[in-house]
C-alpha positions in Angstrom: -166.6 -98.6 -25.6 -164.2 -100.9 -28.0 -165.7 -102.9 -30.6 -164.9 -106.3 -28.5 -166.7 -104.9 -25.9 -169.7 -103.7 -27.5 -170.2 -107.1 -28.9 -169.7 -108.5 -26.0 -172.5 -106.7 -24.5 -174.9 -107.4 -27.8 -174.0 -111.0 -27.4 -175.4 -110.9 -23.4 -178.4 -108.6 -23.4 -180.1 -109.9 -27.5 -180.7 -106.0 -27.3 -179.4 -104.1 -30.1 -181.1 -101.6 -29.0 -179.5 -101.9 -25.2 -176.3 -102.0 -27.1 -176.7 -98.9 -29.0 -177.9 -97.3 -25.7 -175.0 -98.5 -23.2 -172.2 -97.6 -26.3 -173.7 -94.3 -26.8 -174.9 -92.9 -23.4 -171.8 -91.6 -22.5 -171.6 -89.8 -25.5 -175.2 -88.6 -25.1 -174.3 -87.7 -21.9 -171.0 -85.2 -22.3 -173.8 -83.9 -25.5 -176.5 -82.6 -22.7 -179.2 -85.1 -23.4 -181.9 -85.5 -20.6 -185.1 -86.5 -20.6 -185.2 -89.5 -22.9 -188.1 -91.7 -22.2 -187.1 -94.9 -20.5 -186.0 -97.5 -22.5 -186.5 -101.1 -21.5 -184.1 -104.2 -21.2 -186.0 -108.1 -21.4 -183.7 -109.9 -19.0 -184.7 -113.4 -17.9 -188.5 -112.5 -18.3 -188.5 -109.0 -16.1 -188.6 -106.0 -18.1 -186.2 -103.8 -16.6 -186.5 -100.5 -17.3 -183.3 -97.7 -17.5 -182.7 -93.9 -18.8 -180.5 -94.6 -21.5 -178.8 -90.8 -21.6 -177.2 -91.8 -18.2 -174.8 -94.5 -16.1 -178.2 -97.0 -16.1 -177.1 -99.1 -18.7 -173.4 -99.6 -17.1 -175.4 -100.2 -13.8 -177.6 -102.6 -15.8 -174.7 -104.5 -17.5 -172.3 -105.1 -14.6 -175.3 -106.2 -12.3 -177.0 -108.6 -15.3 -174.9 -109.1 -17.6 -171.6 -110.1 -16.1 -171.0 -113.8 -15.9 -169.4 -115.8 -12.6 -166.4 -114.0 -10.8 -166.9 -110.9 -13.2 -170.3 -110.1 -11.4 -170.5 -107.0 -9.6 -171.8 -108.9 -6.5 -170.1 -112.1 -6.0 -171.5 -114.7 -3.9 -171.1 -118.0 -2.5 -172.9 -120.8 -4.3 -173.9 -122.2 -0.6 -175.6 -118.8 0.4 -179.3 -119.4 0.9 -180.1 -115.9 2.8 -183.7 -115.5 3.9 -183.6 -111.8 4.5 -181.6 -109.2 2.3 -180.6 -105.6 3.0 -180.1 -104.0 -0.6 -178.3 -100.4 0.9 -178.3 -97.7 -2.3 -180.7 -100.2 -4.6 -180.3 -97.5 -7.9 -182.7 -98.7 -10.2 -182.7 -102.0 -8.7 -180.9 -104.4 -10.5 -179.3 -105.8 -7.7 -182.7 -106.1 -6.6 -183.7 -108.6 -9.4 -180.2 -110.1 -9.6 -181.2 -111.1 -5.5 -184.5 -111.9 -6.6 -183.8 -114.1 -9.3 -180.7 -115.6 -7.4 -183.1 -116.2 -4.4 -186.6 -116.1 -5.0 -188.1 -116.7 -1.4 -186.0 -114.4 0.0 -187.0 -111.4 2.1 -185.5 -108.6 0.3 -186.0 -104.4 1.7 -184.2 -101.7 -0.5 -183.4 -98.4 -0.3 -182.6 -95.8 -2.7 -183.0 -92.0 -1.6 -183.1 -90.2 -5.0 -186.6 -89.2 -6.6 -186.5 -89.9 -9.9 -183.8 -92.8 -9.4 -186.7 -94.5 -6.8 -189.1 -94.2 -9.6 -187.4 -96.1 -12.1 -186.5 -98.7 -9.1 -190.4 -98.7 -8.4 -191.3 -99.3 -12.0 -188.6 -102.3 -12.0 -189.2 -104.1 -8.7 -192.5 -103.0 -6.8 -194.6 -105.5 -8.1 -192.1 -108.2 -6.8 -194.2 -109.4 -3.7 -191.1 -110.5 -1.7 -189.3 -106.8 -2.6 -190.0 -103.7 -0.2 -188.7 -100.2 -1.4 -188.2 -97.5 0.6 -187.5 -93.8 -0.9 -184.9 -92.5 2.1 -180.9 -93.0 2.1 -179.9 -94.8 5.8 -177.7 -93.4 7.9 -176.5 -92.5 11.6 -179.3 -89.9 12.2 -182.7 -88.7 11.0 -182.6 -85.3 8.6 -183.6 -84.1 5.4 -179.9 -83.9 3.9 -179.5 -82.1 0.2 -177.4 -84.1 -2.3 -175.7 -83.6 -5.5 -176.2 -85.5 -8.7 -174.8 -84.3 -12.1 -177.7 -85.9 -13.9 -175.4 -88.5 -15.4 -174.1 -90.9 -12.9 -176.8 -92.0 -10.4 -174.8 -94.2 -9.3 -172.7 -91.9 -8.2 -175.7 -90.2 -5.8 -174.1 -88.5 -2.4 -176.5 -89.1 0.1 -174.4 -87.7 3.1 -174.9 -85.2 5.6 -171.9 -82.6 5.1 -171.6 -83.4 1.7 -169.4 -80.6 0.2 -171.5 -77.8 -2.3 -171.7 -79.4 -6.0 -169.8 -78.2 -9.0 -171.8 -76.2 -11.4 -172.7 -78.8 -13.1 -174.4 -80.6 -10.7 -177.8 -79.6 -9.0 -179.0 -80.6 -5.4 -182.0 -82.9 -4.5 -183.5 -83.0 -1.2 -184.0 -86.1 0.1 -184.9 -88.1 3.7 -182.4 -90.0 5.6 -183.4 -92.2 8.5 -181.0 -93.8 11.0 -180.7 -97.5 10.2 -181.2 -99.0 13.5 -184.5 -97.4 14.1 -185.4 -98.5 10.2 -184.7 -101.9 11.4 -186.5 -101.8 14.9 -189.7 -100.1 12.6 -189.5 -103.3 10.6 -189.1 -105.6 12.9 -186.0 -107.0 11.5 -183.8 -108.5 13.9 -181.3 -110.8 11.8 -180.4 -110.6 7.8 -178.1 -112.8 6.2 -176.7 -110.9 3.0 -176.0 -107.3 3.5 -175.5 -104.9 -0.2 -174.0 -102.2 0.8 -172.9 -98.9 -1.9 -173.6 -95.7 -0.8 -170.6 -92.9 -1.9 -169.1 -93.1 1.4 -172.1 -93.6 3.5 -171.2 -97.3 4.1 -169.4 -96.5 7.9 -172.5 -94.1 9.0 -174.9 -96.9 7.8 -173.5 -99.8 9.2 -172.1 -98.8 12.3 -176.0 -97.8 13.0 -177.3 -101.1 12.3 -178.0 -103.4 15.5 -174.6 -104.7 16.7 -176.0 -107.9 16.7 -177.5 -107.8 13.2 -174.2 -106.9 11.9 -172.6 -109.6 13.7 -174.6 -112.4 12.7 -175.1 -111.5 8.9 -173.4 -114.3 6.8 -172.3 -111.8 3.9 -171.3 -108.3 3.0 -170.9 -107.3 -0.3 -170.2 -103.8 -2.0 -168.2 -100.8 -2.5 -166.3 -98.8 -0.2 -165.5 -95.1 -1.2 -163.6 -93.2 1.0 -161.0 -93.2 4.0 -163.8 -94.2 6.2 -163.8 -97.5 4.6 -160.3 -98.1 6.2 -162.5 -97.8 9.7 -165.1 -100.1 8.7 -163.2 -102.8 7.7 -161.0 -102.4 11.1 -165.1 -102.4 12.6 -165.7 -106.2 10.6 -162.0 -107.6 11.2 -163.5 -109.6 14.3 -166.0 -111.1 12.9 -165.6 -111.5 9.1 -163.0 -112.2 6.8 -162.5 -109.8 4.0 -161.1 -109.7 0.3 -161.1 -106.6 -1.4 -159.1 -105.0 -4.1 -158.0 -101.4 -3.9 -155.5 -99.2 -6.8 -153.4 -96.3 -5.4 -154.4 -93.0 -5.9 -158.5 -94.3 -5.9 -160.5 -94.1 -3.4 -163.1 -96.4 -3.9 -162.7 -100.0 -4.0 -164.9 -103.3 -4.1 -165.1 -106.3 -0.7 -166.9 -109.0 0.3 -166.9 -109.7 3.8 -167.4 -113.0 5.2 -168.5 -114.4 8.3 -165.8 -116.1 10.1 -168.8 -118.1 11.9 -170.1 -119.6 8.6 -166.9 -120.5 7.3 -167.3 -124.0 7.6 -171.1 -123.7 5.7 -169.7 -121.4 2.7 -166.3 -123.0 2.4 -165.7 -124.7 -1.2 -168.5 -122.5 -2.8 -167.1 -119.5 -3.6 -163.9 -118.3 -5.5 -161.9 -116.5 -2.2 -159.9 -115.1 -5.3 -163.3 -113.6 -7.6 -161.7 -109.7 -6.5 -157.9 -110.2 -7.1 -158.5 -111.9 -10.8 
């Protein structure tokens, strides 16, 4: 992390101490610390809470921190969703960044790691209109076993067939219930705002979703991560209109999807150029 940067990021969070955590934890990382106590970040009155020897902080400052276009989940300025699907929540800070953004929404999030779902527990489960759920979603119901390296969980594979870890990485069992049936169990028939990043997962989980659900959701916004996503998108083409921004040679890349229906309603409030800048 550059000097510039690093100031930048002192100048956002009034942390030093979330400064000296996100410029170190790489560092901390690649040393084999674990188990530091989580650390806290005061952000708009909600403490929000992060293991600083890990990717938290990054996940923290590129949800929260990030002004306008720069944000890692662009919306439109007209969006006024009611209910939200938050798909691979993390520690929740896209959680809060819906929550503040739209405080009577209806917001259910899932995040399928253990000791990830804690730290999203500690950060958004006293948030009335928040519901968390500790299971990845998916095309099917199983107990899958999925790699982490202890680093980057926000790189967490939850996906059955994943291929065996490195030896660096360790396995955690976790549950995996087919989205449409989550939705049916809920009671959820329409959602307006879809967040969507799950390390490839994003085809399995959506195409299991309630055609109709999928069809009338305003917005889609996330991360796409493998050549699945290339089916996906063809799967949206009808009924949404996407920008992303993809680089040769990776695999992953950032969209936002939206409805062709609301174009009219969301027209003139949102930057159709926020990926390509």
């Amino acid at each position: 992390m550059g000097v510039r940067h690093i100031l930048r990021v002192l100048a956002r969070s009034r942390s030093l101490r979330f400064t000296v955590d996100a410029a170190q934890a790489g560092t901390l990382a690649r040393s084999g610390v674990r188990g530091k106590p989580l650390a806290k970040l005061r952000w708009r009155g909600h403490d929000v809470f992060y293991r600083p020897a890990t990717s938290d902080p990054l996940a923290i400052y590129q949800v929260l921190l990030r002004r306008s276009g720069k944000a890692e989940y662009y919306l439109p300025l007209a969006l006024e969703p009611k209910a939200i699907l938050d798909i691979g929540s993390n520690i929740g800070t896209s959680v809060l960044y819906f929550h503040k953004r739209f405080p009577s929404a209806r917001i259910y999030a899932f995040e399928p790691h253990p000791e990830t779902f804690r730290v999203l527990q500690a950060n958004v489960g006293s948030i009335p209109s928040v519901e968390i759920f500790n299971c990845a979603l998916g095309a099917t119901n199983t107990r899958i076993s999925a790699a982490c390296d202890g680093i980057d969980f926000s790189g967490f594979v939850a996906k059955p067939g994943s291929k065996s870890p490195p030896s660096d990485e360790t396995r955690t069992d976790c549950e995996m219930r087919h989205a449409g049936e989550v939705m049916k169990n809920l009671g959820l028939a329409e959602v307006d705002l879809i967040k969507i990043d799950c390390e490839g997962g994003e085809y399995d989980v959506l195409t299991a979703l309630p055609e109709e659900m999928l069809r009338q959701c305003k917005w889609i916004v996330g991360e796409m991560h493998d050549v699945s996503a290339f089916n996906l998108l063809a799967l949206l083409a009808p009924h949404f209109d996407l920008d992303l921004k993809k680089r040769m040679f990776v695999p992953s890349f950032r969209f936002h999807a939206c409805n062709l229906a609301c174009v009219r309603q969301l027209r003139g409030t949102f930057d159709r150029n926020a990926l390509q800048r």
